[in-house]
C-alpha positions as CSV (number, residue, x, y, z in Angstrom):
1,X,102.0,102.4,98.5
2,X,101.4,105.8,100.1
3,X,103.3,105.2,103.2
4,X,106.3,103.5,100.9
5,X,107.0,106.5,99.1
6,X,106.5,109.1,102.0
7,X,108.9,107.0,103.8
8,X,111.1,107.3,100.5
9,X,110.9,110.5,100.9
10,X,112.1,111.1,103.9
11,X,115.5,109.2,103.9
12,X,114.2,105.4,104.4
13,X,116.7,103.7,102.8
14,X,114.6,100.2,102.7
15,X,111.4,101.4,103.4
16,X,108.7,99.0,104.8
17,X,104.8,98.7,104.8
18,X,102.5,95.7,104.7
19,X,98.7,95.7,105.4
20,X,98.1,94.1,108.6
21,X,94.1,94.7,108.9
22,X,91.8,96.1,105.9
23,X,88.1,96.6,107.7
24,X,84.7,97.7,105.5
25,X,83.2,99.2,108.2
26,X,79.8,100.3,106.4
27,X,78.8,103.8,104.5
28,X,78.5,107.5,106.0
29,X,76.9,109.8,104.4
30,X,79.4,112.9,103.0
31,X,78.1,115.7,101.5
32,X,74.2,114.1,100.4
33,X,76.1,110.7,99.6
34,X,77.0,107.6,100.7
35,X,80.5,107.3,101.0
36,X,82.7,104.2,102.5
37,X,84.3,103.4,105.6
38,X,86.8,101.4,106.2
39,X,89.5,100.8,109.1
40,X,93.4,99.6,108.0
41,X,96.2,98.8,110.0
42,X,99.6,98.7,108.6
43,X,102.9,97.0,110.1
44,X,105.9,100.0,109.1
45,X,109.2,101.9,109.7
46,X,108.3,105.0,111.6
47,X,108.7,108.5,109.9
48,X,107.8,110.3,113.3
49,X,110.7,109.0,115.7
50,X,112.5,111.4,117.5
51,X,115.2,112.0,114.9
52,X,116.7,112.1,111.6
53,X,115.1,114.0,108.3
54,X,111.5,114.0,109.6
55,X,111.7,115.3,113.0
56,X,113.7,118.0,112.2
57,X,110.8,119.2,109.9
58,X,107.5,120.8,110.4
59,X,106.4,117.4,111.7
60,X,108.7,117.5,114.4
61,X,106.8,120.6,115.6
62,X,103.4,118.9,115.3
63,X,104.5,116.1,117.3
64,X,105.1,118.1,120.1
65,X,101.6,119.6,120.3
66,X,98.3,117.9,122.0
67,X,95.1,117.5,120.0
68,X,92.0,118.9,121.6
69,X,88.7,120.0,120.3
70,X,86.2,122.1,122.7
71,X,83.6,120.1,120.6
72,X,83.2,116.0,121.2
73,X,85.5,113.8,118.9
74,X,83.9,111.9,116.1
75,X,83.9,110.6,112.7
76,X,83.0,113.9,111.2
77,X,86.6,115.1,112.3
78,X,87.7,112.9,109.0
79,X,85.3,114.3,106.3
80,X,87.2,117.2,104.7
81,X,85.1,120.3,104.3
82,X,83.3,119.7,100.6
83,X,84.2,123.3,99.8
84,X,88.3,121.8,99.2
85,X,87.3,119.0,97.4
């Protein structure tokens, strides 16, 4: 539903998403507590091609950068700081 309306959003005039793998992976623990994992997969239009409403946004900037991290890569990357929850 998420990526249907942020497609929406930007322009899509027939927007497409459809859940192609939904995982339970196990729990992490966030904060002191267990917390879910999952993996998904979706099949969808693409809201970061190379033009039109998207790519002429902030997002078209972001695309153009590399991620790297001096530290190794790992789940903890996805747990948002517990002090902006």
């Amino acid at each position: 539903m998420d990526q249907l309306l942020w497609l929406n959003a930007h322009g899509d005039k027939s927007p497409m998403a459809a859940l192609a793998r939904f995982d339970k992976l196990g729990k992490m623990r966030v904060d002191g507590n267990d917390a879910w994992l999952y993996y998904g997969e979706i099949y969808c239009h693409s809201d970061v091609g190379l033009s039109g409403k998207g790519y002429e946004s902030v997002y078209g900037i972001v695309r153009s950068r590399r991620f790297a991290s001096e530290t190794p890569i790992d789940k903890k990357l996805f747990v948002p700081d517990p002090r902006i929850w």
